[in-house]
C-alpha positions as CSV (number, residue, x, y, z in Angstrom):
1,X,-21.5,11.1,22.0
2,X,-20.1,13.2,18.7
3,X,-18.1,15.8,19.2
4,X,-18.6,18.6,16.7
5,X,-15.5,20.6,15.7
6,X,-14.3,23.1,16.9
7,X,-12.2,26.3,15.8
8,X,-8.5,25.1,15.8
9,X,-6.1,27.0,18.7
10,X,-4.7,30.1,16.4
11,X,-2.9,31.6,19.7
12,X,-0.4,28.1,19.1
13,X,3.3,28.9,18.4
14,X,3.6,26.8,15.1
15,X,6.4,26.7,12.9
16,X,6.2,25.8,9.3
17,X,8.7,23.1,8.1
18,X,8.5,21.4,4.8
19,X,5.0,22.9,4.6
20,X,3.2,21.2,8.1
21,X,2.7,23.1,11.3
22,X,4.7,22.1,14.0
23,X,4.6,23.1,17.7
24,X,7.5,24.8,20.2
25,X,6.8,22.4,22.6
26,X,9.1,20.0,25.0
27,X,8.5,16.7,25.7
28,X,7.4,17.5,28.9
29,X,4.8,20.3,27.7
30,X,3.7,17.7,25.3
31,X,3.1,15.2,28.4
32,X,1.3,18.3,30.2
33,X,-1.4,18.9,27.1
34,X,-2.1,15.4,26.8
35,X,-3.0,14.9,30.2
36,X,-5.0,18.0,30.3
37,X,-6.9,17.4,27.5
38,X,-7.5,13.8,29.1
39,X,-8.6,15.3,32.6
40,X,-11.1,18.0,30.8
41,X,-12.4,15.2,28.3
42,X,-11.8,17.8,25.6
43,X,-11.3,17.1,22.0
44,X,-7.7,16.1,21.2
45,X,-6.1,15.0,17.8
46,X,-2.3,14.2,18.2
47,X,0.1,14.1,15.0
48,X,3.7,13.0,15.4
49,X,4.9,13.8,12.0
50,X,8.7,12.3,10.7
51,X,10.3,12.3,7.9
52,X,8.7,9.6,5.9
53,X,5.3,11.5,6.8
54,X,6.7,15.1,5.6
55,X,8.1,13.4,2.5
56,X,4.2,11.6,1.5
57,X,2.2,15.1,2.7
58,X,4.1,17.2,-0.2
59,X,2.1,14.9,-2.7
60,X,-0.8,13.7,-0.7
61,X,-3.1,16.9,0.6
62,X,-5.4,14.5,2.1
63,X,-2.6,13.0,4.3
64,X,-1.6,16.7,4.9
65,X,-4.8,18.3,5.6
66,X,-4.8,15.6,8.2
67,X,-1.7,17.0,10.3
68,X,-3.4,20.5,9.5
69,X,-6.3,20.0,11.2
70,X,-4.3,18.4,14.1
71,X,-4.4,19.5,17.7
72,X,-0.9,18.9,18.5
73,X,2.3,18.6,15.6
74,X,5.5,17.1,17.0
75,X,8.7,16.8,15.1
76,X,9.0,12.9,15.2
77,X,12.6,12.8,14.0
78,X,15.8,14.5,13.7
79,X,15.8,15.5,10.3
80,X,13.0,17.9,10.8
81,X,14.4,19.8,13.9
82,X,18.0,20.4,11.7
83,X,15.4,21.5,8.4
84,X,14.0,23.7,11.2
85,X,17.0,25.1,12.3
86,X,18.3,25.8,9.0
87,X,15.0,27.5,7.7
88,X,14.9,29.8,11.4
89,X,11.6,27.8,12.5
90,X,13.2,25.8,15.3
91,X,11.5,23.8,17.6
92,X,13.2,23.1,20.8
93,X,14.0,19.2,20.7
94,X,12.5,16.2,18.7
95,X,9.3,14.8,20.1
96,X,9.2,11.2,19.4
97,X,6.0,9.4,19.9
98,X,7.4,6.4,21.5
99,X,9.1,8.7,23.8
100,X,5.8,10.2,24.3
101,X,4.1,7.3,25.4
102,X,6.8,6.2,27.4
103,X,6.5,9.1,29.4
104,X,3.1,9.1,30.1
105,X,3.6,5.8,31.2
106,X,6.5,6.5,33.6
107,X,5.0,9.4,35.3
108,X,3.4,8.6,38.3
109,X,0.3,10.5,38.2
110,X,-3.4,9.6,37.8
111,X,-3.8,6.8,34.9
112,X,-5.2,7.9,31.8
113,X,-6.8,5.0,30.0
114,X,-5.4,4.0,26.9
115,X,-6.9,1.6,24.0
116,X,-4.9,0.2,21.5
117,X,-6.0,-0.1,18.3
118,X,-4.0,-1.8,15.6
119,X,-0.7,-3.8,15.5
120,X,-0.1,-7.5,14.4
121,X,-2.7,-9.7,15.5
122,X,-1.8,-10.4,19.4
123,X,0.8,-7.7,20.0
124,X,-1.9,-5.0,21.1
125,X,-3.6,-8.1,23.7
126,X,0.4,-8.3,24.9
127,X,1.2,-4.4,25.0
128,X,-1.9,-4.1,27.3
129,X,-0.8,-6.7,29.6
130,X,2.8,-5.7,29.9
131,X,1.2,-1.9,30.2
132,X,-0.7,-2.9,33.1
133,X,1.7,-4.7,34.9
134,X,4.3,-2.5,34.4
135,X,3.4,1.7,33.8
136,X,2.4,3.9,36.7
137,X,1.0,6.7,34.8
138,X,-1.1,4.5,31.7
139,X,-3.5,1.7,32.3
140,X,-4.6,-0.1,29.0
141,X,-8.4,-0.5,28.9
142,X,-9.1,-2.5,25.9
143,X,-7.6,-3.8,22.3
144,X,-8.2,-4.3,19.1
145,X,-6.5,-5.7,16.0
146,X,-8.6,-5.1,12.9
147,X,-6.0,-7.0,10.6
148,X,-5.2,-5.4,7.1
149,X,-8.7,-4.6,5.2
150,X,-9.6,-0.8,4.8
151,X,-10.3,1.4,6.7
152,X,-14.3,1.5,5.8
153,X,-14.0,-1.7,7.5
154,X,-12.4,-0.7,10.4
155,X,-15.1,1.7,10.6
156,X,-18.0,-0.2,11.5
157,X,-20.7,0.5,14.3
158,X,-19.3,-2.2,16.0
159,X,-15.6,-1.8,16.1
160,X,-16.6,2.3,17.0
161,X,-19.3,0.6,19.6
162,X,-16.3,-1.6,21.4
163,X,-13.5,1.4,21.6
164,X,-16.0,3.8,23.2
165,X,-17.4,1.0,26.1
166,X,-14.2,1.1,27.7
167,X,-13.8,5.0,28.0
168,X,-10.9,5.1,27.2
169,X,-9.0,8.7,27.5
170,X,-6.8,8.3,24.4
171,X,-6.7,5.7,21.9
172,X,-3.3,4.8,20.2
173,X,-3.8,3.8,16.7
174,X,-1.3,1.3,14.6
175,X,-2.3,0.7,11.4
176,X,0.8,2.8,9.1
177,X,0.9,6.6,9.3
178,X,-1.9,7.1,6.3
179,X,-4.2,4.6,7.2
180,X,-3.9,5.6,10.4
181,X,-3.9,9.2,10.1
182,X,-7.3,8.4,7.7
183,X,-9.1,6.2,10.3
184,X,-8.8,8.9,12.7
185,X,-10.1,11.6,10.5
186,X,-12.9,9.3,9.6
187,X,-13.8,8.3,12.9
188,X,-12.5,10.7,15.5
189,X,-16.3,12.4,15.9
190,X,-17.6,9.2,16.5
191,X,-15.7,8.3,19.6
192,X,-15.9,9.6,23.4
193,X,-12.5,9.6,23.9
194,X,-10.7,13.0,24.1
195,X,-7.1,12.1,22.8
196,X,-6.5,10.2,19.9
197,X,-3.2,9.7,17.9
198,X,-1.4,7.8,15.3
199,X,1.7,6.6,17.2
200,X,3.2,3.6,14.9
201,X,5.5,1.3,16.7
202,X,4.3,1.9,19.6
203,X,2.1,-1.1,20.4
204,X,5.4,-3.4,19.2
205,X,7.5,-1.4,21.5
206,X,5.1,-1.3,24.3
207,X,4.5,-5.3,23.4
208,X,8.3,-6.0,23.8
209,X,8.5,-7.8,20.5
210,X,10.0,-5.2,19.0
211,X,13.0,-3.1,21.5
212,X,13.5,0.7,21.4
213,X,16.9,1.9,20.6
214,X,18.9,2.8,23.8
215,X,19.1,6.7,25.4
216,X,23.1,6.5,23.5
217,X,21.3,5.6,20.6
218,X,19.0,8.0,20.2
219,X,21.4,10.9,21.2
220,X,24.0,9.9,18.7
221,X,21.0,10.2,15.9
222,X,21.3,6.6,14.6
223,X,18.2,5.2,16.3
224,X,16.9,4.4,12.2
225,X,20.0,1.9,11.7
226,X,19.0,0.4,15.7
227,X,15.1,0.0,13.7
228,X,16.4,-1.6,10.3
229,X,18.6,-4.0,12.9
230,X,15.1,-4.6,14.8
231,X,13.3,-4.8,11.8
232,X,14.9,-5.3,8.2
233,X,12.3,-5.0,6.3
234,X,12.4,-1.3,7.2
235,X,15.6,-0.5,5.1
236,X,14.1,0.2,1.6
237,X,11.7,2.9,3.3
238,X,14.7,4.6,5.1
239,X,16.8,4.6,1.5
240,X,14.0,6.0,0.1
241,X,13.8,8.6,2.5
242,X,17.1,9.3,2.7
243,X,17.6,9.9,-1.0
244,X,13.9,12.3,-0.8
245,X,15.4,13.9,2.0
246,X,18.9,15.1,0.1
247,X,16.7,16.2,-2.7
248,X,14.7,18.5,-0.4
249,X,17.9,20.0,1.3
250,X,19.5,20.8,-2.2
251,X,16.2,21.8,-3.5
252,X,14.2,23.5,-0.7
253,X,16.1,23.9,2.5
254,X,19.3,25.4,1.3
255,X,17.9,28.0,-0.5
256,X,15.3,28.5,1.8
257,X,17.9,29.2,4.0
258,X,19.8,31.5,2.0
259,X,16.5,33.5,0.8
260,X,15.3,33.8,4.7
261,X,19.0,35.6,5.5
262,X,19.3,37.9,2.2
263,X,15.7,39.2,2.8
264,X,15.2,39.5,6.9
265,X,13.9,42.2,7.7
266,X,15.1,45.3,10.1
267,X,13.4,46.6,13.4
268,X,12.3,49.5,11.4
269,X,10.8,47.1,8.4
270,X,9.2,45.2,11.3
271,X,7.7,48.2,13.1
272,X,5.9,49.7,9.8
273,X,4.1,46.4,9.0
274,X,0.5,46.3,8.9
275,X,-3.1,44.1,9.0
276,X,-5.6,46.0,6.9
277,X,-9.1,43.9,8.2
278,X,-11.9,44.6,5.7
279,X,-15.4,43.0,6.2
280,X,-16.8,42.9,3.2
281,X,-20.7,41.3,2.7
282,X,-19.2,38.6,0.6
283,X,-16.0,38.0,2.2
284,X,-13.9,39.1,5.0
285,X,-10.8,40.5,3.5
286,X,-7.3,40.3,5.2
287,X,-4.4,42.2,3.8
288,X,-1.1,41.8,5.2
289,X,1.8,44.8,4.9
290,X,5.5,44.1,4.8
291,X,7.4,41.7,6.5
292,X,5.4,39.5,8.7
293,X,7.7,37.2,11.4
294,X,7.0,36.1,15.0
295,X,7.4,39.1,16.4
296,X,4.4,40.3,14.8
297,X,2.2,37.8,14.3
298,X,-0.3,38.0,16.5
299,X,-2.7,40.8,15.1
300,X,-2.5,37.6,12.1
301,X,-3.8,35.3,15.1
302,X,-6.4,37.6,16.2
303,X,-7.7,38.0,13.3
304,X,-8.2,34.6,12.1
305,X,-9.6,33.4,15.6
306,X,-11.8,35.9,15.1
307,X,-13.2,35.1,11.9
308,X,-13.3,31.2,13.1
309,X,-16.9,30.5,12.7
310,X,-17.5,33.6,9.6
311,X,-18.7,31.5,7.2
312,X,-17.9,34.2,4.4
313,X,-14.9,33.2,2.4
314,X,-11.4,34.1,3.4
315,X,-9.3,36.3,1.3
316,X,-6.0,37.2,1.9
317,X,-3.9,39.8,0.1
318,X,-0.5,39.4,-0.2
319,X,0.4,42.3,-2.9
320,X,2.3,44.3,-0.4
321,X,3.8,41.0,1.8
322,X,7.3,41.9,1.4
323,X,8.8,38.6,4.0
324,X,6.6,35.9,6.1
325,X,8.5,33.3,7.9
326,X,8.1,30.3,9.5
327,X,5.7,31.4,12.3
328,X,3.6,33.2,9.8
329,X,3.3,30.1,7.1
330,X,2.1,27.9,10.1
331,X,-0.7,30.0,11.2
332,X,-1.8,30.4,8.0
333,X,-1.7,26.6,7.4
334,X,-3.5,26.3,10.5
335,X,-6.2,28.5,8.8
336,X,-6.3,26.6,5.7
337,X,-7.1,23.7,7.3
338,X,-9.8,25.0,9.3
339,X,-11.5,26.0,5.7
340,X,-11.1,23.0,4.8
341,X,-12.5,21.3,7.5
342,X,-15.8,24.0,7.2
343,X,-15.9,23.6,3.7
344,X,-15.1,27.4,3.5
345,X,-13.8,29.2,0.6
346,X,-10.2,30.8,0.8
347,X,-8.5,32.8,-1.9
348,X,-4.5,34.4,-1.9
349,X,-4.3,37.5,-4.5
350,X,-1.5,39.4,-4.9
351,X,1.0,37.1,-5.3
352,X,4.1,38.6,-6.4
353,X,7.0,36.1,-7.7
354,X,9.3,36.7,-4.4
355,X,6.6,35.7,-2.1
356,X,5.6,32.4,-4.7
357,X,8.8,31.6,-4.8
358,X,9.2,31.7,-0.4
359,X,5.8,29.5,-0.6
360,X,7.6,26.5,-3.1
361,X,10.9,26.6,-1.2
362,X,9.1,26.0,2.4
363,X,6.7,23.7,0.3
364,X,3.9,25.8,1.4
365,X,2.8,26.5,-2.1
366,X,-0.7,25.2,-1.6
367,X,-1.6,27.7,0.7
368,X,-1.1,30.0,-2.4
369,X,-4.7,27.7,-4.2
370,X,-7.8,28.5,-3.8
371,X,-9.8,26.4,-1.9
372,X,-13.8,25.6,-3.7
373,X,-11.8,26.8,-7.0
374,X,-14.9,26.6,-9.1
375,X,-16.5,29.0,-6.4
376,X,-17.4,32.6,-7.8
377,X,-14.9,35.3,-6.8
378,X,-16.5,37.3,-4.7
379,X,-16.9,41.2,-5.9
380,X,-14.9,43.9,-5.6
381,X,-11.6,41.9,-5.5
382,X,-8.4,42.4,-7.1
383,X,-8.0,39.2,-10.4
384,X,-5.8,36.4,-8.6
385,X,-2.4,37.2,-9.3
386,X,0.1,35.2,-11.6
């Protein structure tokens, strides 16, 4: 069966960091969603975002549009709970996907089916032995290992036919986070299962050849030296990262930081903020009003949910946006990649040099381009502001 898509979940508690959505969610409320969304066979797209991932997605809008039009976000790494700690877009403890799994696999409630899809050729036929034999709360239904060729040829009628006659609940893809991520864009429509999810190591971990750092490990934030020990080849990648990551706390985070404190807002600011909704025949036409934070973003939330499935273009006015934070850039990413996803136009005006300058230092700056740019503005609008 395809599954059509549907509007994205704009009541989610989202935090922007280094311009991707993330969710306030625990481990354990990450377990809980999965699960349900297993149990009600309902649509399901998991990303697990790290470092390496946030550092590709500022370049790469197609890798980023793909954790935009995700489901679930969980911070997959250390770095990016500190970044949102600094910025004032926590979330409440990293979410690791391997720790994912292994949870769902340790809870001792009804199975959900997994398929494996990826990994070294024999490593998924071993993780779903070892899987069954071992997990109370997983049971492995079928494999694949497509090898290395791309992923139109990982695509095929029959690789799509073989995952969907085991009904499986969730398939766990391991091809590298932007194939991955890619294949599951591509092919997530075609497939009956509910949950689907880039999850990287895991089929090595699950297979045993590769061994997860230790709980000490982990809590001491030095599970990446534990991985380059496990597998060296991983040590140029973490460099790399490392040296991206410094750049984006001298560059971004810091003064991100330091802009966020100089310009919060007061109660009062808060209190006199304002949506001004307009429904125009060519476009509906939101206009925020002052500082925008957590505390009032939902009228934001309503808004968009309720122009979900408008297909009139989305304008947003942010000539009088005097401070957004983190909660208000990740709904409006969330928005931005439902456009994208119905091929509906969205325009910014009004953008005043404090607020383009917020946008680049959160590395949200692409919400601030109009989506369909060659599309005709509709009338009556205010020219797009420099």
């Amino acid at each position: 069966m395809t599954r059509h898509a549907v509007p994205p979940d704009f009541g989610r508690d989202v935090r922007c960091i280094l311009g991707l959505p993330f969710d306030v969610v625990t481990l354990a409320g990450a377990e809980h969603q999965i699960r349900q969304a297993a149990n009600e066979e309902r649509r399901y797209f998991l990303s697990t975002p790290n470092l390496n991932f946030a550092v590709q997605c500022v370049d790469d809008h197609q890798f980023r549009h793909s954790v935009l039009q995700s489901d679930l976000s969980v911070a997959d790494g250390w770095p990016l709970v500190l970044v949102g700690r600094m910025i004032g877009a926590g979330v409440p403890e990293r979410v690791a996907g391997a720790t994912l799994f292994e949870s769902l696999c340790s809870t001792p409630k009804a199975p959900v089916k997994v398929y494996f899809f990826g990994g070294p050729d024999g490593v998924a036929a071993r993780a779903c032995e070892r899987v069954n034999a071992s997990a109370r709360g997983v049971r492995c239904v079928g494999y694949q290992a497509p090898g290395y060729g791309s992923v139109e040829q990982m695509s095929t009628e029959d690789v799509i036919r073989d995952i969907n006659s085991t009904k499986p609940d969730f398939v766990v893809v391991s091809l590298g986070a932007k194939k991955s991520q890619e294949w599951i864009m591509r092919n997530r429509s075609r497939m009956t299962a509910p949950v689907v999810s880039n999850l990287g190591a895991v089929v090595n971990f699950a297979a045993g050849v590769v061994r997860r750092a230790p709980g000490w490990v982990q809590r001491a934030r030095l599970e990446w030296m534990w991985r380059i020990q496990q597998e060296p080849v991983l040590w140029r990648r973490y460099v790399r990262d490392g040296f991206a990551f410094l750049r984006i706390l001298l560059v971004k985070v810091i003064p991100l930081s330091l802009h966020m404190r100089m310009h919060a807002p007061s109660v009062d600011d808060l209190a006199n903020a304002r949506l001004d909704v307009e429904q125009l025949s060519e476009a509906l036409f939101l206009r925020l009003v002052g500082p925008w934070t957590l505390h009032n973003v939902e009228p934001l939330r309503a808004a968009l949910r309720r122009s979900a499935n408008d297909s009139r273009p989305l304008v947003i006015d942010l000539s009088a946006l005097t401070y957004a934070d983190g909660a208000v850039l990740g709904t409006l990413s969330l928005a931005h990649g439902w456009c994208h996803v119905k091929g509906k136009h969205w325009w910014i005006l009004g953008i005043t040099s404090r607020i383009r300058r917020l946008f680049r230092l959160a590395s949200a700056d692409y919400l601030l381009q109009p989506m369909m740019p060659n599309q005709r503005r509709p009338e009556g609008l205010a020219p797009h502001a420099a």
